[in-house]
FIBANU-260863 format. One record per residue: residue in three letters; x, y, z negated of N, C-alpha, C in turn. Coordinates in steps of 0.02 Angstrom, whole numbers, plus 50000, padded with zeros to 5 digits. Example, Ala and Ser with C-alpha at 12.3 -4.5 7.8 and 13.67 -1.06 7.14 Angstrom:
REM FIBANU-260863
Ala506604971649610506154977549610506604983549610;Ser506424988849646506844994749643506455000249606;
END
This chain:
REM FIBANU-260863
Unk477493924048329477823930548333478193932048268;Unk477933929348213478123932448140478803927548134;Unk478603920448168479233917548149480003920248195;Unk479573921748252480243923548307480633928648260;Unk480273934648235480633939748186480943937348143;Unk480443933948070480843931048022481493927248019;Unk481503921748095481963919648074482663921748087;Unk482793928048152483443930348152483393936848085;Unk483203937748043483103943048006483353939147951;Unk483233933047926483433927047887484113926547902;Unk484303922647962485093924547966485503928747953;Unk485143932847985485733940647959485783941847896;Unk485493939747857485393940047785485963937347756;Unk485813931147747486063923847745486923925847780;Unk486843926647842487653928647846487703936247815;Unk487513939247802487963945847742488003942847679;Unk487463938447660487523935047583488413933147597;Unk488603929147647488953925347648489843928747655;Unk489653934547696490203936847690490443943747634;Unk489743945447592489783948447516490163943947477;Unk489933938247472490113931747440490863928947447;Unk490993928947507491653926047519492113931647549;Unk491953939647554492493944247602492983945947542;Unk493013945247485493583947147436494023943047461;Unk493793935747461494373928447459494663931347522;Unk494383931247572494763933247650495093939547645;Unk494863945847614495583948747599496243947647554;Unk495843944747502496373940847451496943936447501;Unk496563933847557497053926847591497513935047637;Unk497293938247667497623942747708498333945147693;Unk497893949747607498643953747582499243948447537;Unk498963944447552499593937247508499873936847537;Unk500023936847621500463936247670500713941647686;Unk500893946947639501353952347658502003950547653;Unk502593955247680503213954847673503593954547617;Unk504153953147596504343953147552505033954547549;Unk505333956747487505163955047406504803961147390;Unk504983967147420504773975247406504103975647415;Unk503743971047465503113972247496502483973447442;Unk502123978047443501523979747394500943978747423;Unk500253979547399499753980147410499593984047478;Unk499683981747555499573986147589499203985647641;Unk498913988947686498363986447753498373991047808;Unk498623989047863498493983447917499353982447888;Unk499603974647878500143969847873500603971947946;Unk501153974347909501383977747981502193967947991;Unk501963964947960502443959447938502163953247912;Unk502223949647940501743941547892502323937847876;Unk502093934547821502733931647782502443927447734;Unk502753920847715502243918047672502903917347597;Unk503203923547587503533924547550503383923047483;Unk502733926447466502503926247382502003922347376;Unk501983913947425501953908347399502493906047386;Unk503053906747410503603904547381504043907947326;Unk503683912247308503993915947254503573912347186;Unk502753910047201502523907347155502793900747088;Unk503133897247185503243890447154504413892547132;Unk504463898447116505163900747109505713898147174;Unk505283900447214506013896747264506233903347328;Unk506083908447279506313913947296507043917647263;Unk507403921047281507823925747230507683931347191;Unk507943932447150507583939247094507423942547121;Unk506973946747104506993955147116506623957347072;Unk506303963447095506073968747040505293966347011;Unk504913962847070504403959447060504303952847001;Unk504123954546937504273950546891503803943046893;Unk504143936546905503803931646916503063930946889;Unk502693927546904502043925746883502093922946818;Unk501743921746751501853917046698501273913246689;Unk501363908946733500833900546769501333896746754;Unk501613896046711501913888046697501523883746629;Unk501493887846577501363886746518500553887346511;Unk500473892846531499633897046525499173891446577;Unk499563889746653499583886246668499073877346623;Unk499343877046597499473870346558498903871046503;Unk499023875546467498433877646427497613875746461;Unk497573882546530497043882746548496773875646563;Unk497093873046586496973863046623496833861946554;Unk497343858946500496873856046448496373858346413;Unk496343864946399495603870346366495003865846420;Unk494853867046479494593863846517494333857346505;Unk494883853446497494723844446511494353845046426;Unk494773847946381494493846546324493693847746323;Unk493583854746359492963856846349492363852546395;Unk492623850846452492323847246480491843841846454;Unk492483838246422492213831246383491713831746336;Unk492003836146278491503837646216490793840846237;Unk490873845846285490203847646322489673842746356;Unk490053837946394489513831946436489463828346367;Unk489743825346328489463821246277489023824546247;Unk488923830746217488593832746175487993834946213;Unk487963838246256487373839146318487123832246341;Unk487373826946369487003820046363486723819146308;Unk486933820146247486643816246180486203821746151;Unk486213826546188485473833546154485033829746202;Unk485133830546275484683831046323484223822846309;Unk484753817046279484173811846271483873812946180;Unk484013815946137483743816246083483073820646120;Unk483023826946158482383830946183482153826146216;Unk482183819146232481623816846281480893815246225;Unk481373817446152480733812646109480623819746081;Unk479873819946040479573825946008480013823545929;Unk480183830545905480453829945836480453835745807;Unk480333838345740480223842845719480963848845694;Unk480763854645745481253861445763481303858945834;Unk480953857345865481303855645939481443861045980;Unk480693866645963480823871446016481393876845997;Unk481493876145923482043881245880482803875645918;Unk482783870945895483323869045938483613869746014;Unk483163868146063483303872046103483503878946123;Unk483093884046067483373891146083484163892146049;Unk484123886345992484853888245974485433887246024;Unk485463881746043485563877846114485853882946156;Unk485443886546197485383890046239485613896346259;Unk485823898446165485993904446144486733905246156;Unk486993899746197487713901146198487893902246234;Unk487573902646298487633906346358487043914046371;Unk486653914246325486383920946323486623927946284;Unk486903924246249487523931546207488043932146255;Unk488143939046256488533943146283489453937946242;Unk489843937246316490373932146295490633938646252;Unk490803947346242491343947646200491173948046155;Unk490553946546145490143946046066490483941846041;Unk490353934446072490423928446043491203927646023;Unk491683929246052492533931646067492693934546002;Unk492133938846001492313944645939492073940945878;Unk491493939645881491263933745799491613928945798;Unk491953926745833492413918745835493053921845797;Unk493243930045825494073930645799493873934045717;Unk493193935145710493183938545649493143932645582;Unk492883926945612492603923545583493153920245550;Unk493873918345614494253916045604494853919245561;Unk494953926445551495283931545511494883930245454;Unk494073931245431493923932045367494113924845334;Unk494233917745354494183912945349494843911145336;Unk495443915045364495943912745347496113906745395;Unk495753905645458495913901445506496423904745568;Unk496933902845575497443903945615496923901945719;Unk497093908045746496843907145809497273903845845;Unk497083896945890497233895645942497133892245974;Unk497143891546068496843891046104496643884346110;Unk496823879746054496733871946052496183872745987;Unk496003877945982495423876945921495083880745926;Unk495193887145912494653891945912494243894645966;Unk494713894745993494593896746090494123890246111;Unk494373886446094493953879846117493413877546087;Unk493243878746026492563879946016492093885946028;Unk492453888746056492193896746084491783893646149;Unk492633889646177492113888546246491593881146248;Unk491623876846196491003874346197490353874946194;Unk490433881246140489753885746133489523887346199;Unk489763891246255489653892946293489513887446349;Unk489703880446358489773878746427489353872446393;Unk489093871946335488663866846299488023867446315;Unk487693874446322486993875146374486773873046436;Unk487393872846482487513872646553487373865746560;Unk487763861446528487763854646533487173849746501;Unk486993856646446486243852246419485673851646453;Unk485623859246496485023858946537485083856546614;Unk485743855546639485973849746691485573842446661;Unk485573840746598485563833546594484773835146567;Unk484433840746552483773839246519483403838746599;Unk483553842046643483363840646717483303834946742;Unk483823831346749483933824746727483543821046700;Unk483543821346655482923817846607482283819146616;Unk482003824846659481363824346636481123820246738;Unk481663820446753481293815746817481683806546805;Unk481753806646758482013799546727481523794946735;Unk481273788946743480943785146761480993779746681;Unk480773781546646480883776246562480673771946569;Unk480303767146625480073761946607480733756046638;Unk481093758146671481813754146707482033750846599;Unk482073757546572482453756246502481913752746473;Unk481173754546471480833750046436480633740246445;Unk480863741146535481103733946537481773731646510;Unk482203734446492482753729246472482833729546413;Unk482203732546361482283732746307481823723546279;Unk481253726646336480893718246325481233713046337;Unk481543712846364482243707446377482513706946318;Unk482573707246283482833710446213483793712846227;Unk483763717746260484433720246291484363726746242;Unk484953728146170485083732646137485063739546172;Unk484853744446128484773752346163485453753746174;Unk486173750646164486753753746168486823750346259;Unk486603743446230486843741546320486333742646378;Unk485843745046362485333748846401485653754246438;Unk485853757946389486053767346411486723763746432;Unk487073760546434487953759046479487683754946540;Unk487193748346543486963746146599486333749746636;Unk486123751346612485213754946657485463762446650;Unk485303766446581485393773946593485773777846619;Unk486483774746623487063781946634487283778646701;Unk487113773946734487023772946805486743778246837;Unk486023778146821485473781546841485823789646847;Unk485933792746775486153797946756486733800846771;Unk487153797546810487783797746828487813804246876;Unk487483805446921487633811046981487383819546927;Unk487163818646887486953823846826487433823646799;Unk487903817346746488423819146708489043822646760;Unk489033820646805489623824246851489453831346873;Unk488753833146886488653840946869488913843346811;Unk488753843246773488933842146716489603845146676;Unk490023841346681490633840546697491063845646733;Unk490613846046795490833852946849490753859446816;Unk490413858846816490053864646759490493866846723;Unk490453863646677490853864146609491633867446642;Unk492103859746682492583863646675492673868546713;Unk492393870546751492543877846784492433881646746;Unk492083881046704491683890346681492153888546634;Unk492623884246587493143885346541493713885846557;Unk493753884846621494593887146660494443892746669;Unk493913897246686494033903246713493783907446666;Unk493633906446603493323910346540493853917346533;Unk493753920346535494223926446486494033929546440;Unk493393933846431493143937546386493143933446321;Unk492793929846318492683923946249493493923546234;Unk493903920746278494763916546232495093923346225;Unk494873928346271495483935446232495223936046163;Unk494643937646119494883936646038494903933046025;Unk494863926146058494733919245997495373914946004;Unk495973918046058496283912346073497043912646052;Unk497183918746010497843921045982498503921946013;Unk498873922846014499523924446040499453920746096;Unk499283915246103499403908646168498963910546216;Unk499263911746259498703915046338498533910146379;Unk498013908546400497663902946461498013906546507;Unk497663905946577497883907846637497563913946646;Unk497073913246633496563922346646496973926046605;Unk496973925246544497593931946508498113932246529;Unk498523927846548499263929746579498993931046668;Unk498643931546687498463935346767498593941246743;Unk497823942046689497583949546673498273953246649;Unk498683951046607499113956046571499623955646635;Unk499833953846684500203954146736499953959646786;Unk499523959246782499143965146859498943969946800;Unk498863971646736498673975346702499143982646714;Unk499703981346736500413984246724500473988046813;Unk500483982546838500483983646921500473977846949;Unk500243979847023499833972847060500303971147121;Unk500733965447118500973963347173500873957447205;Unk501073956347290500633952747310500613943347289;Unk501193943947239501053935847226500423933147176;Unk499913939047141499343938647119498863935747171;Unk499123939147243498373937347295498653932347305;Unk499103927847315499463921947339499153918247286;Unk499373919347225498953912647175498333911847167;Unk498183917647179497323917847193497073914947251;Unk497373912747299497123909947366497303904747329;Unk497733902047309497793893747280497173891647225;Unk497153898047186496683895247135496193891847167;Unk495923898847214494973897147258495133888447275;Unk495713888547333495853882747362495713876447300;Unk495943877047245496003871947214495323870847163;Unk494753875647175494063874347150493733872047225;Unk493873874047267493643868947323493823863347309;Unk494313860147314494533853947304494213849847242;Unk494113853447197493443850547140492823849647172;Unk492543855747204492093853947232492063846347288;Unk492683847347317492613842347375492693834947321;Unk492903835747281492923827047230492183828547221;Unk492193831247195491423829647176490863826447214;Unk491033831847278490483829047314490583820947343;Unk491033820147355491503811647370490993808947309;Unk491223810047252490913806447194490143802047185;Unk489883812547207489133810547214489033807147271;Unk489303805747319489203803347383488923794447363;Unk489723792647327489823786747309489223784147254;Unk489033789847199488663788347178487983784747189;Unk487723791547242487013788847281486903781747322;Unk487683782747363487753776347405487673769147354;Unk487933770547282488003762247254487333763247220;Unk486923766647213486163767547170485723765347231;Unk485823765747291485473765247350485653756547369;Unk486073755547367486423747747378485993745247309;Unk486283748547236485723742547190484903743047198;Unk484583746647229483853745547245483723740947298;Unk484203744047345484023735747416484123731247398;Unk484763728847342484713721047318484023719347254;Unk483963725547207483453723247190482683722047224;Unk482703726247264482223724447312482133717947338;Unk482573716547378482653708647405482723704647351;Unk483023705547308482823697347250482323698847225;
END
């Protein structure tokens, strides 16, 4: 009887989670297809038009609606990203295997660690631009901003890979050490096989939360705007509908991360699953 209840009571849940979760994007996709060029923010769409996607990519004619500035900011946000990405999984791999061993400050290291996603981001925004004014360091989004957002997306990826590690199986590495197989070609042949579907969390991690950072790069990132500041200072002014149009592309195009990814991990498991049946059989 308890389950007959629980479980449509579970659903209904589960679907409001789902449409709390996702009913912005579905109006976001709605009012992007208004009319155009005059067309504003409006509901019920008395006109569908897929006008201000094509105003995105300029293959519209002028008007009063001042283009989007995604070309440059654009470009920024992608490399802030890849950069942060990288330096984050290396440095989170190489914490998360230094914690597999006891060493003295471990547990102080970790909290330092950790602390970069527990401060409030316009704290960290704000000590990054002060730091960089008292210092006489010129802000920008290829430096300052970007160690802003390592701080921040360097936790994410450490405790992705300390997860990782603590269901690690060390004796795979302690056989190919008896082999006398060097600790460098251990961790490239045995470990980061193993570790592979973690570094690509990882990775995910990282670059999303540094493509979509704002609070942290508005003080730390100087005159040069990522993509979140040139949105923000665009709709800051007034909101027209080629904001919800790029915003349906954005979502679309973190799905599409998601969907590599999961391909990735797919491939991953599948060739970790293939090297146990052959080691098995020989």
């Amino acid at each position: 009887m308890e389950s007959r209840v629980f479980k449509p009571m579970l659903a209904v849940y589960v679907g409001l989670f789902l449409l709390f979760l996702y009913g912005p994007f579905i109006v976001l996709g709605i009012l992007s297809f208004q009319q155009g060029p005059e067309g504003g923010p409006q509901f019920p769409i008395t006109q569908w038009s897929i006008f201000w996607y094509r105003d995105i990519f300029g293959l519209t004619p002028p008007s009063r609606v001042a283009p989007l500035p995604i070309g440059v900011s654009l470009f920024r946000s992608l490399v802030l990203a890849g950069m942060t990405m990288i330096t984050s999984t290396v440095l989170g791999v190489m914490a998360a295997q230094a914690f597999r061993k006891n060493f003295p400050g471990k547990t102080v290291s970790f909290y330092l660690i950790v602390l970069g996603m527990i401060v409030p981001g316009i704290l960290v925004g704000l000590g990054s631009g002060l730091v960089a004014t008292t210092t006489g360091i010129e802000r920008h989004w290829w430096s300052t901003a970007f160690a802003t957002h390592v701080v921040y997306t360097l936790p994410f990826a450490f405790l992705v890979m300390l997860a990782i590690f603590n269901r690690f199986d060390a004796s795979v590495e302690e056989a190919a050490w008896s082999l006398g197989v060097s600790p460098i070609t251990t961790f490239r042949k045995v470990t980061f096989p193993l570790i592979f579907p973690g570094v690509l969390s990882a990775m995910l991690f990282a670059f999303t939360l540094s493509y979509d950072e704002f609070s942290r790069t508005l003080l730390s990132s100087g005159r040069e705007q990522t993509l979140p500041l040139a949105i923000y200072s665009t709709f800051s002014v007034e909101i027209h509908p080629n904001v919800f149009a790029f915003g349906v592309l954005t979502t679309l195009f973190s799905f599409s991360l998601l969907a590599v990814y999961a391909i990735l991990m797919t491939l991953s498991v599948r060739r970790a699953k293939r090297v146990a049946i052959q080691e098995a059989v020989g």
